[in-house]
C-alpha positions in Angstrom: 117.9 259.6 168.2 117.6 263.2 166.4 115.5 263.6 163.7 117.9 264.1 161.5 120.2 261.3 162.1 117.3 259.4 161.3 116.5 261.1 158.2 120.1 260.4 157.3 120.0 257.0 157.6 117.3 256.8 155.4 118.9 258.4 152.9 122.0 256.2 153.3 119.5 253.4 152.8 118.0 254.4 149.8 121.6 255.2 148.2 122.5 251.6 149.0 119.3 250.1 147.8 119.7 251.9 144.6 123.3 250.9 144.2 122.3 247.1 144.4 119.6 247.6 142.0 116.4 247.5 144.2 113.6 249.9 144.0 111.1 251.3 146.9 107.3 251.7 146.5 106.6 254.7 145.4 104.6 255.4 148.2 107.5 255.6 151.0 108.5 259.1 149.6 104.9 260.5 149.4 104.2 263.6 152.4 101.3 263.6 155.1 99.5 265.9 152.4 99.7 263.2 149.7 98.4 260.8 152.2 95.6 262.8 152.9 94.8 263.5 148.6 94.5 259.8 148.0 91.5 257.9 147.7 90.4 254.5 149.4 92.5 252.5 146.9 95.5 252.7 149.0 93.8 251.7 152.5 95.5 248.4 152.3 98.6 250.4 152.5 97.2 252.6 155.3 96.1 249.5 156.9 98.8 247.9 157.1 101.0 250.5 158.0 103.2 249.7 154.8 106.4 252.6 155.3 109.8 253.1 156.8 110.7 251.7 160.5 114.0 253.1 162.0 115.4 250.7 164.7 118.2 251.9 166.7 120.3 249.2 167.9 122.6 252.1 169.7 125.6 249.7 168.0 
């Protein structure tokens, strides 16, 4: 899967997730350089790899 098929989809998804009403952590949207600026109060996130997961199904 290209990249940007997958950055796509996540776009779709957050669309849809808006539409319903839902919001994301604000985290999912933050860049490797934003990871890098904050401190040990988010290591639980880090830890538990808390983020986006693309699965392809190929359906």
């Amino acid at each position: 899967m290209k990249r940007s098929k997958i950055n796509a989809v996540i776009k779709d998804m957050e669309k849809l997730i808006k539409e319903h009403g839902f919001e994301i952590p604000p985290f999912c949207n933050w860049t490797p350089e934003e990871w890098k600026s904050k401190s040990h109060e988010y290591d639980e996130i880090r830890d538990n790899m808390l983020g986006w997961d693309i699965t392809d199904y190929s359906i």
